[in-house]
Backbone as JSON, one array per atom type, in Angstrom:
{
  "sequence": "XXXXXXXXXXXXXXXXXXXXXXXXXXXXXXXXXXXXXXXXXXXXXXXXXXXXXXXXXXXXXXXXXXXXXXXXXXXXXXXXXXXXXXXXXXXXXXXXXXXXXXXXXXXXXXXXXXXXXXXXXXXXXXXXXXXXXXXXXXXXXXXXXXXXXXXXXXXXXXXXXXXXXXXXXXXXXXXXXXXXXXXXXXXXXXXXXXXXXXXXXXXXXXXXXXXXXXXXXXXXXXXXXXXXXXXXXXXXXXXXXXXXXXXX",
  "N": [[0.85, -1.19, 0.0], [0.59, 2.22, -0.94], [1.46, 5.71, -0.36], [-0.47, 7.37, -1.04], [-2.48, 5.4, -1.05], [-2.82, 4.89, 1.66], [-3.91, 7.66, 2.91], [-6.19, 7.67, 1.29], [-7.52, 5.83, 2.11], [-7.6, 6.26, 4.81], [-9.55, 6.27, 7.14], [-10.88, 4.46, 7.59], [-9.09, 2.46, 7.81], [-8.17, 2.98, 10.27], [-10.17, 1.64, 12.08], [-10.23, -1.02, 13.78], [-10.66, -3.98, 13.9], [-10.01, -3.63, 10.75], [-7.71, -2.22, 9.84], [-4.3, -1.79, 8.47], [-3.19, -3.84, 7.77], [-5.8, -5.74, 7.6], [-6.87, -3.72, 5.21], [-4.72, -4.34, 3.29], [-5.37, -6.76, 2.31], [-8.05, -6.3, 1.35], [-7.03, -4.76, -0.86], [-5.76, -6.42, -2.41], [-8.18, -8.34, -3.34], [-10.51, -10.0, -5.33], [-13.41, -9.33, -5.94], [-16.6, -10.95, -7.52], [-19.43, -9.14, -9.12], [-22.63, -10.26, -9.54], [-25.2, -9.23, -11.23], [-26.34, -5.91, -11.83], [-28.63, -4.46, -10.64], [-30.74, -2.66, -8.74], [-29.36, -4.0, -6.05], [-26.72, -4.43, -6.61], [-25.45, -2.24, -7.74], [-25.84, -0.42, -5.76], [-23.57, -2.23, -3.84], [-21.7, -2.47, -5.53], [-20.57, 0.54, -5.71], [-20.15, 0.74, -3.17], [-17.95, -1.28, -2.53], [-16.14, -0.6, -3.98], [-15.16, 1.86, -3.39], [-14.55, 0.84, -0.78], [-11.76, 0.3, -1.58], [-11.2, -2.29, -2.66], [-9.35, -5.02, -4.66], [-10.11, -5.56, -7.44], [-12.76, -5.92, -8.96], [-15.57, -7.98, -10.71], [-17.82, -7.38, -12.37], [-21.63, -8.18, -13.76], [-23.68, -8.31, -16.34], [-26.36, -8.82, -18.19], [-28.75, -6.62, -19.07], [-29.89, -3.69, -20.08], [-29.83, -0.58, -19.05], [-32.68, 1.3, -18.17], [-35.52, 3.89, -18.44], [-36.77, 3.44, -15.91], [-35.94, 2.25, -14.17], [-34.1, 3.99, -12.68], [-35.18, 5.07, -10.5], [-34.26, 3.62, -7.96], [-31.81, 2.4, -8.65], [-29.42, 3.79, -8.42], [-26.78, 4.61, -9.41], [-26.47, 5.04, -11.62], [-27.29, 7.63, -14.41], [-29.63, 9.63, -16.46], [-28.13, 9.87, -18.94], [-26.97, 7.51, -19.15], [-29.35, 5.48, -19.56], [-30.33, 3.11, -21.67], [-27.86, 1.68, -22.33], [-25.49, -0.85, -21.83], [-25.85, -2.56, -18.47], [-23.45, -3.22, -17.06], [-21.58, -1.95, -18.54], [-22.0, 0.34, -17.91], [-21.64, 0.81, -15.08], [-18.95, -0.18, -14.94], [-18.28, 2.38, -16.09], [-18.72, 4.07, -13.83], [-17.36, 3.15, -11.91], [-15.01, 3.36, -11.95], [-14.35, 6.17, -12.26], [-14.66, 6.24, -9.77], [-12.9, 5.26, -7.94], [-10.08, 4.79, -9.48], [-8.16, 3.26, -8.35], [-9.03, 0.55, -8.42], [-9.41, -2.19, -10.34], [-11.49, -2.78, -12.36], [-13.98, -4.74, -14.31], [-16.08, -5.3, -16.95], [-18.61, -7.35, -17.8], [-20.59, -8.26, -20.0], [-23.45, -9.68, -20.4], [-25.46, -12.1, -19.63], [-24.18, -14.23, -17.33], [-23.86, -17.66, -17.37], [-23.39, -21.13, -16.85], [-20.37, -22.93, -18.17], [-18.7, -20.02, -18.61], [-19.66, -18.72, -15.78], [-19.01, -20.44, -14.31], [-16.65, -20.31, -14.46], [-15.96, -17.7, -13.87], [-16.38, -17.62, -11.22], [-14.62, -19.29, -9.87], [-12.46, -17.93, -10.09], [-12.76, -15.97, -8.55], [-12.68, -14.6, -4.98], [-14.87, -13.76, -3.57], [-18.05, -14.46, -4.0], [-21.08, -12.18, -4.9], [-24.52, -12.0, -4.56], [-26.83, -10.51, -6.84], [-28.78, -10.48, -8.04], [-32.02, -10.61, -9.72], [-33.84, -12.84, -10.19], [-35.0, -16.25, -9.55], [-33.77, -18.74, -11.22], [-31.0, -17.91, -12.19], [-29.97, -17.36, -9.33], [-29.88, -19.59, -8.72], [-28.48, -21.16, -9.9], [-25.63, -19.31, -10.05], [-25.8, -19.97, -6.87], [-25.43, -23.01, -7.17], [-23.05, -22.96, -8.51], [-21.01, -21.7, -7.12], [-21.11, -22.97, -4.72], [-20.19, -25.88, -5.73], [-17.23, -24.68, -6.54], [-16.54, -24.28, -4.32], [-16.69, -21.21, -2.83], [-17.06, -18.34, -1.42], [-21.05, -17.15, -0.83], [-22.94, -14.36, -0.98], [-26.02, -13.36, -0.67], [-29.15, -11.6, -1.6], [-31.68, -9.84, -1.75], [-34.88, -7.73, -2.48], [-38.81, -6.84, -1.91], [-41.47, -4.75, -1.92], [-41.47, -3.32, 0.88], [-39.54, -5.3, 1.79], [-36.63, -6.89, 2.64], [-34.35, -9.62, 2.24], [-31.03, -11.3, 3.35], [-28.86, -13.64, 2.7], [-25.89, -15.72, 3.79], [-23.15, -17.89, 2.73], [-21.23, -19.68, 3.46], [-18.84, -21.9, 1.69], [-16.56, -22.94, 1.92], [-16.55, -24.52, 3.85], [-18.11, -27.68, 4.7], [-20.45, -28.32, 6.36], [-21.96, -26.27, 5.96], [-25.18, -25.31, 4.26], [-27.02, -24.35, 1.69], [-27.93, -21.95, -0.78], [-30.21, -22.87, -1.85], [-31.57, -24.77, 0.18], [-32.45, -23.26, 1.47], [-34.17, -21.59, -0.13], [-36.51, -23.53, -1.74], [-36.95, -23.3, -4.94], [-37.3, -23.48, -8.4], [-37.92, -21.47, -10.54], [-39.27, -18.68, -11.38], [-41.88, -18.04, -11.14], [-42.79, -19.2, -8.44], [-41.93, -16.47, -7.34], [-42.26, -13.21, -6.42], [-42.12, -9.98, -8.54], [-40.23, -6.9, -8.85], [-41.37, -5.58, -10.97], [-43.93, -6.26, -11.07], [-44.79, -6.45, -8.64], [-43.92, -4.0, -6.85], [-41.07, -1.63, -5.41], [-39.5, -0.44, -2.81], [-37.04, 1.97, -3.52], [-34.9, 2.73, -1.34], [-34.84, 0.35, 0.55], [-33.51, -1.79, -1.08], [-31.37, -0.39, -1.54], [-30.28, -0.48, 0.85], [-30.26, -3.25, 1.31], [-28.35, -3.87, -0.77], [-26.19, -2.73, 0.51], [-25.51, -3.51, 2.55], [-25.1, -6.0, 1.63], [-22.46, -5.81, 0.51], [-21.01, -4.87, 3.03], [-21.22, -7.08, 4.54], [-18.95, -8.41, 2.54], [-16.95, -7.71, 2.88], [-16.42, -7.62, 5.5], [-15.93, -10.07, 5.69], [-13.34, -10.51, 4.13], [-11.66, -8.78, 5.23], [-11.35, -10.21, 7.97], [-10.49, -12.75, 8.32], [-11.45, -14.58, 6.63], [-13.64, -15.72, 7.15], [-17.23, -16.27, 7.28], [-20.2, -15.88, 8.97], [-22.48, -18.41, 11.09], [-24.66, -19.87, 8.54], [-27.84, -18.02, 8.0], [-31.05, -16.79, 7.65], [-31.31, -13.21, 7.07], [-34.27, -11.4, 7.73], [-35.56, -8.34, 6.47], [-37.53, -5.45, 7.44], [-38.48, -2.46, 5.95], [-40.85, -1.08, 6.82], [-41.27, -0.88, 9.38], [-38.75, -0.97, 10.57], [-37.36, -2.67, 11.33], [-35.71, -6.11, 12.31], [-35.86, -9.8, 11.62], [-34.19, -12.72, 12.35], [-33.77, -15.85, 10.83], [-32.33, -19.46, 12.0], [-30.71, -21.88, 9.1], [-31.49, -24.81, 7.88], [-29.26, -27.09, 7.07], [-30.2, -29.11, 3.88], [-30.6, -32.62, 3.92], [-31.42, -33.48, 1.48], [-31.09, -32.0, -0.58], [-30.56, -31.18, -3.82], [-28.19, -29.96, -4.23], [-26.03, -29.31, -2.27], [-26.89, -31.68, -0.42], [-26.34, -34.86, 0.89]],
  "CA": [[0.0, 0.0, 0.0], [1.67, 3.38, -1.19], [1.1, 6.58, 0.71], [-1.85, 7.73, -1.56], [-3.57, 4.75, -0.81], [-2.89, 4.94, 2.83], [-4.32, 8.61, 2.68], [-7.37, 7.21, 0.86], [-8.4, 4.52, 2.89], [-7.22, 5.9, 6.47], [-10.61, 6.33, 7.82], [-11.48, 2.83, 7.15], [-7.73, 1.53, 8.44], [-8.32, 3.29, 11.67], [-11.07, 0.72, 12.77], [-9.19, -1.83, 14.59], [-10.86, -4.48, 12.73], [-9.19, -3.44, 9.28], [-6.23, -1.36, 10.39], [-3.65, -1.63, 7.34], [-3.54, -5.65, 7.42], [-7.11, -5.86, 6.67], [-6.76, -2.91, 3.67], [-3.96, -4.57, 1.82], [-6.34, -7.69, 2.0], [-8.79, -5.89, 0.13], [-6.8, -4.34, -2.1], [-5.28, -8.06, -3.21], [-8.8, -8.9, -3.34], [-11.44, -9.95, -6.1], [-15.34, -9.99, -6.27], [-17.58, -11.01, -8.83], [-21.0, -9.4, -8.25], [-23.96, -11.02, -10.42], [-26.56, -8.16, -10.98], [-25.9, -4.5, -11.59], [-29.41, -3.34, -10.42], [-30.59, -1.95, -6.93], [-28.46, -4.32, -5.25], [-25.69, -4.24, -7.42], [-25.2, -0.22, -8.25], [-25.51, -0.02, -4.26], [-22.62, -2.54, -3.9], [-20.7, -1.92, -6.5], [-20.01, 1.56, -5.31], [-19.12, 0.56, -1.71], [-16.95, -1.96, -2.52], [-15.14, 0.17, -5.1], [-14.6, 3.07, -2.35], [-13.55, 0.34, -0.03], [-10.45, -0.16, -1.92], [-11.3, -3.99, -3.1], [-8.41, -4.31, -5.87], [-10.26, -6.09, -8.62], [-14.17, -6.32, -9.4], [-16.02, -7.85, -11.97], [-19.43, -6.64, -12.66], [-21.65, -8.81, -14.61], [-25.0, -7.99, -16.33], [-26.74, -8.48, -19.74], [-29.6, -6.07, -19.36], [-29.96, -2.24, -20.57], [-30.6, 0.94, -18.58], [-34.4, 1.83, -18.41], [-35.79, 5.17, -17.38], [-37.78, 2.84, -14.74], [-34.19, 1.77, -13.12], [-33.34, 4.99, -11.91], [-35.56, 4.99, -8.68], [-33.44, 3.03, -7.01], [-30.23, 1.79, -9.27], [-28.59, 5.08, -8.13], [-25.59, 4.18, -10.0], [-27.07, 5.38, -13.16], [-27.9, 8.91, -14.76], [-30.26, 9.55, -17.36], [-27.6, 9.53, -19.78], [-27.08, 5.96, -19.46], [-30.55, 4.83, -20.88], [-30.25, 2.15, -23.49], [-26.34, 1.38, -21.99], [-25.86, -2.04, -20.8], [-25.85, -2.08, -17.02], [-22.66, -3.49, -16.55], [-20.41, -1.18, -19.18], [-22.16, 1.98, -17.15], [-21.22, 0.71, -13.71], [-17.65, -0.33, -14.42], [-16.98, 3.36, -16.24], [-18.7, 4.61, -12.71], [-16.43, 2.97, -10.27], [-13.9, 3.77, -12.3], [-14.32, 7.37, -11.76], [-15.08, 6.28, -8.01], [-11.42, 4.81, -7.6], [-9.1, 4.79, -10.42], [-7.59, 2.63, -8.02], [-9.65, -0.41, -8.36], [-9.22, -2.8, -11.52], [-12.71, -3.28, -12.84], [-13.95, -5.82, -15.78], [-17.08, -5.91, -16.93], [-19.27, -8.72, -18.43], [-21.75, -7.63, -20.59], [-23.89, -10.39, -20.98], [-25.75, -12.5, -18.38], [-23.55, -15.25, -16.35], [-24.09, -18.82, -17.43], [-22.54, -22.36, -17.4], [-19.05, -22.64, -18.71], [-19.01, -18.56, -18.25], [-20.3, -18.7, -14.43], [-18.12, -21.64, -12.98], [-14.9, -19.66, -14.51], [-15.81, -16.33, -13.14], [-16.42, -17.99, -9.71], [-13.58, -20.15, -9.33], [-11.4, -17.11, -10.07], [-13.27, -14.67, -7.04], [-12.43, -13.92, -3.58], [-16.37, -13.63, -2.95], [-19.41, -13.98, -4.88], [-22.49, -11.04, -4.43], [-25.33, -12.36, -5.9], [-27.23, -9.5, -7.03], [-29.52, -10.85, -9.27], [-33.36, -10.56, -9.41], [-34.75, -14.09, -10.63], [-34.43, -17.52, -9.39], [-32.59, -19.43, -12.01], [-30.16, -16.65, -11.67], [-30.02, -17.1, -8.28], [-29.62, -21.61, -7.93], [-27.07, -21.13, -10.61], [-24.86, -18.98, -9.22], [-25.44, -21.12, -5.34], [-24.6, -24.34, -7.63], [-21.24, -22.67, -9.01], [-20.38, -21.61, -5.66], [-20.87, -25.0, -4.08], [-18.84, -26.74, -6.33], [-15.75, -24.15, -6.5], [-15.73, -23.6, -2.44], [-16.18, -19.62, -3.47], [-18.47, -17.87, -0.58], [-21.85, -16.42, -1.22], [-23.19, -13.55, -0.4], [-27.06, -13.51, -2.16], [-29.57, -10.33, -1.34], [-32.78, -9.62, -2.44], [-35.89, -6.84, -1.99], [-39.65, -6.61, -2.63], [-42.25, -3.91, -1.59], [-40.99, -3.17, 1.94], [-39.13, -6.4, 2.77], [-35.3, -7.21, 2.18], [-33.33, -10.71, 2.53], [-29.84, -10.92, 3.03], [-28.36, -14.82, 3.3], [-24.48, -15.67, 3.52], [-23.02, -19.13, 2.69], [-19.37, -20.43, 3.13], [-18.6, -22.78, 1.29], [-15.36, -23.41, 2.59], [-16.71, -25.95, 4.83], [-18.67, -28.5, 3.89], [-21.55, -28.55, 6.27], [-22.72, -25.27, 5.1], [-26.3, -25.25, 3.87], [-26.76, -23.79, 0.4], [-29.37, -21.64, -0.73], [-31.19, -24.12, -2.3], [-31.9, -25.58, 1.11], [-33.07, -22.19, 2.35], [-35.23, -21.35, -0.87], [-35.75, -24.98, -3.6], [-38.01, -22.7, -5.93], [-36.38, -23.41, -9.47], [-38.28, -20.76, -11.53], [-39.69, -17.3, -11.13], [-43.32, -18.53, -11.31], [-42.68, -18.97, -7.13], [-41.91, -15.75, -6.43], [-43.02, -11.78, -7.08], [-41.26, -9.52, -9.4], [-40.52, -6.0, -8.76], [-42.31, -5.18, -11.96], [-45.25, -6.63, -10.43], [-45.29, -5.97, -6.88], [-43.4, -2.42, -6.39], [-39.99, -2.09, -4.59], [-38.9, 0.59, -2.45], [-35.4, 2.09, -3.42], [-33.6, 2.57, -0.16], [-34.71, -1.29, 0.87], [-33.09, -2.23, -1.96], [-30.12, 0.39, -1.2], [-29.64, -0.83, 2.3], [-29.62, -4.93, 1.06], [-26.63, -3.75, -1.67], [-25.09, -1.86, 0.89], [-25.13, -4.95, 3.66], [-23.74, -7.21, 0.98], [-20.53, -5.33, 0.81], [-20.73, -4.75, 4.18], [-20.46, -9.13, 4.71], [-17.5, -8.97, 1.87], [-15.53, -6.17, 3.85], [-16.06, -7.9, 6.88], [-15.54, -11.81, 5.46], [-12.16, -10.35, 2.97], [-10.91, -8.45, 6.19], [-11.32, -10.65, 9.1], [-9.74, -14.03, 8.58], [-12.12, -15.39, 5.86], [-14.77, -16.12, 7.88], [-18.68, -15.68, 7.52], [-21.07, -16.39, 10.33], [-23.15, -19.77, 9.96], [-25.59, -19.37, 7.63], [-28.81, -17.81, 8.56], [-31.76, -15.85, 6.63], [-31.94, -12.35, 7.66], [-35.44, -10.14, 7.24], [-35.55, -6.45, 7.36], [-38.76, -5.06, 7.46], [-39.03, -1.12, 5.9], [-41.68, -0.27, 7.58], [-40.97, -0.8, 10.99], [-36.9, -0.96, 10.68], [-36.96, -4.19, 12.24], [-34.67, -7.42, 11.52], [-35.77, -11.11, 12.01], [-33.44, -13.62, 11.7], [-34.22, -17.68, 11.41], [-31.26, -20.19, 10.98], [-30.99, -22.27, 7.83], [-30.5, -26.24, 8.26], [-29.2, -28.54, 5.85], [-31.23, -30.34, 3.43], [-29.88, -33.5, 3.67], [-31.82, -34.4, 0.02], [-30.79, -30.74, -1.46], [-29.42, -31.76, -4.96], [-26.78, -29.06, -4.76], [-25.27, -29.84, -1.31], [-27.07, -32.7, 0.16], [-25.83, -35.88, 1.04]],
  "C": [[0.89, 1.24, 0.0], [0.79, 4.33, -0.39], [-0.23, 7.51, -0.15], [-3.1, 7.01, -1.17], [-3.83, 4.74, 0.4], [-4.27, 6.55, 3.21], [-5.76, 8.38, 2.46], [-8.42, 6.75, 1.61], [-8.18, 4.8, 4.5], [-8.52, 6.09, 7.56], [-11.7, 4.8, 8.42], [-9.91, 2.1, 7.87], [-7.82, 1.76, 9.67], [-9.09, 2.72, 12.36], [-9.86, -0.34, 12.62], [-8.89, -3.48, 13.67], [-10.35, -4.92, 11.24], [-8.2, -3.82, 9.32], [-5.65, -2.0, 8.64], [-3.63, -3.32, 7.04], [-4.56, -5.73, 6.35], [-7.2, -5.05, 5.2], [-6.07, -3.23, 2.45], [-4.87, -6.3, 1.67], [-7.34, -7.46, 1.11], [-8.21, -5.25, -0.94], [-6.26, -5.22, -2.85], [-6.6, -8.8, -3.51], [-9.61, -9.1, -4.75], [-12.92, -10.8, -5.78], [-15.89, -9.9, -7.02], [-18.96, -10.8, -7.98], [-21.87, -9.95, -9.68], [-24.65, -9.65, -10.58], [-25.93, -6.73, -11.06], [-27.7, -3.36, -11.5], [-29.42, -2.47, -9.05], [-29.54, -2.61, -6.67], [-27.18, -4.31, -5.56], [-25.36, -2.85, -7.15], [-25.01, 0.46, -6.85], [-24.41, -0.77, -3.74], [-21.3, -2.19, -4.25], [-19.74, -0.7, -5.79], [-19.21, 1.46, -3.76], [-18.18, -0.37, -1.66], [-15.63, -1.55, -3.28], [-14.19, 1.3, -4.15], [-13.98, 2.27, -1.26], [-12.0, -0.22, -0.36], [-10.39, -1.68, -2.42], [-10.43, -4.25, -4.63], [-9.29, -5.36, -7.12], [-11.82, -6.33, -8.31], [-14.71, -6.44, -10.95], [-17.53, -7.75, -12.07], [-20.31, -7.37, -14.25], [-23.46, -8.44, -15.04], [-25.64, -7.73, -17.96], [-28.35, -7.44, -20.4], [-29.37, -4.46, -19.37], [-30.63, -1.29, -19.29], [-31.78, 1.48, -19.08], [-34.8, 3.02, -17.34], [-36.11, 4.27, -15.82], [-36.75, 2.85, -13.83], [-33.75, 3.0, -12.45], [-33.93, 5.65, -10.6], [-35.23, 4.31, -7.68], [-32.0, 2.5, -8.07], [-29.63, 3.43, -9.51], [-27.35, 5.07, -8.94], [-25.4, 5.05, -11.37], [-27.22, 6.86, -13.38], [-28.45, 8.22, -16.26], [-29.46, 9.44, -18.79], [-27.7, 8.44, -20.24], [-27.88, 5.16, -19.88], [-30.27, 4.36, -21.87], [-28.61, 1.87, -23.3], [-26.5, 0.0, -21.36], [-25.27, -1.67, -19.26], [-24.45, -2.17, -16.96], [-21.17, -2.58, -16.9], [-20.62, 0.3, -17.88], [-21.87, 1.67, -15.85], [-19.75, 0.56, -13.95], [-17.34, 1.62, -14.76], [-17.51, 4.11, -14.67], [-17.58, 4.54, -11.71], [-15.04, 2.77, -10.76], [-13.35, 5.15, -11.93], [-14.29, 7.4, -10.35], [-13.62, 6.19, -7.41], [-11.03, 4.19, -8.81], [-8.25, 3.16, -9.85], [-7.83, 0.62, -8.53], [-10.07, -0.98, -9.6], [-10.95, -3.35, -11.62], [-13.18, -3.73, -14.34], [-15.54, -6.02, -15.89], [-17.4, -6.83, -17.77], [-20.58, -8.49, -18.91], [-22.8, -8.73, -21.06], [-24.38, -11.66, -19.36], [-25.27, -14.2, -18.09], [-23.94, -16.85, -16.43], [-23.49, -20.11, -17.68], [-21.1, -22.09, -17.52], [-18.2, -21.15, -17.47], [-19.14, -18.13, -16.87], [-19.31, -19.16, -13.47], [-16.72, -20.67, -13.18], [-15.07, -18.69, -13.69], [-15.68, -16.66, -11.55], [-15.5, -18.59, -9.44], [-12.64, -18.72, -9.38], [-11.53, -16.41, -8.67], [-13.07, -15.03, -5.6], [-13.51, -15.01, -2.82], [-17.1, -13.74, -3.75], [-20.33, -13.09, -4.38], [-23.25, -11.54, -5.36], [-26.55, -11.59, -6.06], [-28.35, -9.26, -8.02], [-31.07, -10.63, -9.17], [-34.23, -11.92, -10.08], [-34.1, -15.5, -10.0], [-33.71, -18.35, -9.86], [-31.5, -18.9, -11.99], [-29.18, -17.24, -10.5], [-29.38, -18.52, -7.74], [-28.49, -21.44, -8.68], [-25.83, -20.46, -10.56], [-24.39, -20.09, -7.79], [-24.53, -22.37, -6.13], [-23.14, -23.76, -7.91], [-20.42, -22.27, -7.66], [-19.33, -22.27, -4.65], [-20.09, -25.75, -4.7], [-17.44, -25.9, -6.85], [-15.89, -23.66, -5.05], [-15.91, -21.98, -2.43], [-17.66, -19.3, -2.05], [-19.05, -17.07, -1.15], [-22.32, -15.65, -0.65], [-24.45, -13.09, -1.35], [-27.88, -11.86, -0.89], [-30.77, -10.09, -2.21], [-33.96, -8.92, -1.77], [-36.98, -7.2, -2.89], [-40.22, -5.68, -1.63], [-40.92, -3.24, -0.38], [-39.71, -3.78, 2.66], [-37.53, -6.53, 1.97], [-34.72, -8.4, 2.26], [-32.24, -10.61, 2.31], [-29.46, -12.67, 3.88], [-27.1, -14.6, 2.71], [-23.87, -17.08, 3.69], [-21.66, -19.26, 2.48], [-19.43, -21.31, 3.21], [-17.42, -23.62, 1.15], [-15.13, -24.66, 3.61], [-18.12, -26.82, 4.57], [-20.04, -29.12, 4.81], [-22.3, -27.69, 6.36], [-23.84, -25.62, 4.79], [-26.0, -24.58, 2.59], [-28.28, -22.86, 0.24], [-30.59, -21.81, -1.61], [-31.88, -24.85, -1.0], [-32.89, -24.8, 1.71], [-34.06, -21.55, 0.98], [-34.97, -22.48, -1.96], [-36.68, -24.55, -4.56], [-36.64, -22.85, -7.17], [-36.43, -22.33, -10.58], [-39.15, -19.6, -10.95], [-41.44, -17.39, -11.06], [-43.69, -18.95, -9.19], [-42.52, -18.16, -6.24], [-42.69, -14.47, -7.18], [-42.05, -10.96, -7.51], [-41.53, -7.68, -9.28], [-41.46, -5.17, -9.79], [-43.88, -5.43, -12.06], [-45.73, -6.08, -8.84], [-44.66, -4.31, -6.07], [-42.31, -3.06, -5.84], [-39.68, -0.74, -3.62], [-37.55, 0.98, -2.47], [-34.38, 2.14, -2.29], [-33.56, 1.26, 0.74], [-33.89, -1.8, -0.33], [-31.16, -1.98, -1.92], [-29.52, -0.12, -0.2], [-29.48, -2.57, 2.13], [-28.35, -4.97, 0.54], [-25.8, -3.27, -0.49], [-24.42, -2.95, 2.1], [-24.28, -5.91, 2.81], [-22.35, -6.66, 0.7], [-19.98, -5.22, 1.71], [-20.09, -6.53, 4.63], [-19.42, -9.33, 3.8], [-16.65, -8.35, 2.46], [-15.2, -7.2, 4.95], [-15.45, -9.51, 6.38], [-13.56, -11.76, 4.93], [-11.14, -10.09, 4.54], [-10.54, -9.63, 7.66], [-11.12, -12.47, 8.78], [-10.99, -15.01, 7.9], [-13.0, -16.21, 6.21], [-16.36, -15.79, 7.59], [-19.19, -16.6, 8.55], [-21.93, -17.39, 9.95], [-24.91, -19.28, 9.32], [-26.75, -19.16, 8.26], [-30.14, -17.01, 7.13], [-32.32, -14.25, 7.59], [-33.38, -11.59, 6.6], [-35.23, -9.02, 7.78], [-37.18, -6.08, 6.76], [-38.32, -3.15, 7.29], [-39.58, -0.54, 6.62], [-41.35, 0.12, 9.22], [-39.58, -0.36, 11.43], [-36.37, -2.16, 11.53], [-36.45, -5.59, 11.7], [-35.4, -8.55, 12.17], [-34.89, -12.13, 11.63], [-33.33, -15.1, 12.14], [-32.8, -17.95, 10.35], [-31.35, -20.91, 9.77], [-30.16, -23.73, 7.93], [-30.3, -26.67, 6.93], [-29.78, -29.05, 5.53], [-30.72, -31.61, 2.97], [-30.25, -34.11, 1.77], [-31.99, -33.18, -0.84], [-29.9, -31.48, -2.62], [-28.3, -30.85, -4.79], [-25.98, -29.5, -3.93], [-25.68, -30.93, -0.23], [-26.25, -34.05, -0.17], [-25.91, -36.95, -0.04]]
}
């Protein structure tokens, strides 16, 4: 770490937590996030300002006026840009520092398992279920921890899966819906942007803390946040022993 970067980041090194250890950890680091909408575009940016030395940003859908009530990331310019070109030249401007690659095109097979075996961390940032198992499966079979996130109306989820140890749960165990026909779609049910803002902003928050602190996440659980109220519930998440992805 040179004395620019020290400079940069000393507000963030000064928690005990970090301190300069933890910083050159993230700056040797790489995350692949999935998704460059709400949760994404609210990521993205905090992981970029946290000094994280390599992100790849992956996303085969276009900037729509609609997107810009919560995918803050964006200006009206960007309309009709794919998501993922207009976020890397963002957090490029955000930190010069921070080697960013995007992937213009949405994450599958072949394509998926490589990007994940290469990463740190996965963020899975995505808004549909197939999306969502296919990522967990690539995960699970390259050891790569997950970090998944998802909002509707009011409500937020935020689950975290290391896969570093092998009696992990997956989140197939904790949702086995295979297709979007199981759940509700912000284009259907409304979303509120700063639930959406505050899920992206937690999942960087669990890669900061997992990258920095001795490659650890906490055992898997499913948190709820509730908008309205500002209130968290959180139920654990057992093993399905007859989960095709990580069951027995």
């Amino acid at each position: 770490m040179n004395d620019q970067q020290f400079q940069r980041y000393q507000r963030q090194i000064m928690v005990p937590e970090v301190s300069e250890v933890g910083q050159e950890k993230l700056i040797g680091s790489k995350v692949l996030l999935v998704g460059c909408g709400g949760l994404g575009s609210a990521a993205a940016l905090y992981l970029a300002g946290a000094g994280i030395g390599s992100l790849v940003v992956a996303d085969g859908d276009e900037v729509d006026s609609s997107n810009l009530q919560r995918q803050v990331i964006y200006r009206e310019s960007d309309i009709g840009r794919n998501k993922a070109e207009a976020t890397a030249e963002q957090l490029k401007q955000l930190n010069p520092n921070c080697k960013v690659r995007s992937v213009k095109s949405f994450l599958a097979d072949a394509q998926l398992n490589l990007e994940v075996m290469l990463a740190d961390v996965v963020l899975d940032c995505s808004d549909n279920f197939p999306t969502r198992q296919a990522v967990n499966k690539a995960c699970h079979d390259g050891n790569t921890p997950l970090i998944s996130g998802s909002a509707i109306g009011w409500i937020g989820q935020l689950m975290s899966f290391d896969f570093n140890h092998h009696s992990s749960p997956c989140y197939r165990c904790a949702v086995p819906y295979q297709d979007n026909s199981a759940g509700l779609k912000c284009s259907e049910s409304g979303v509120i942007g700063p639930v959406v803002g505050t899920l992206g902003n937690l999942q960087a928050l669990e890669a900061i803390k997992y990258l920095t602190q001795n490659n650890k996440l906490k055992p898997a659980s499913l948190n709820l946040f509730d908008g309205q109220t500002l209130s968290w519930q959180k139920f654990n998440i057992a093993k399905d022993s007859e989960c095709p992805v990580c069951g027995s």
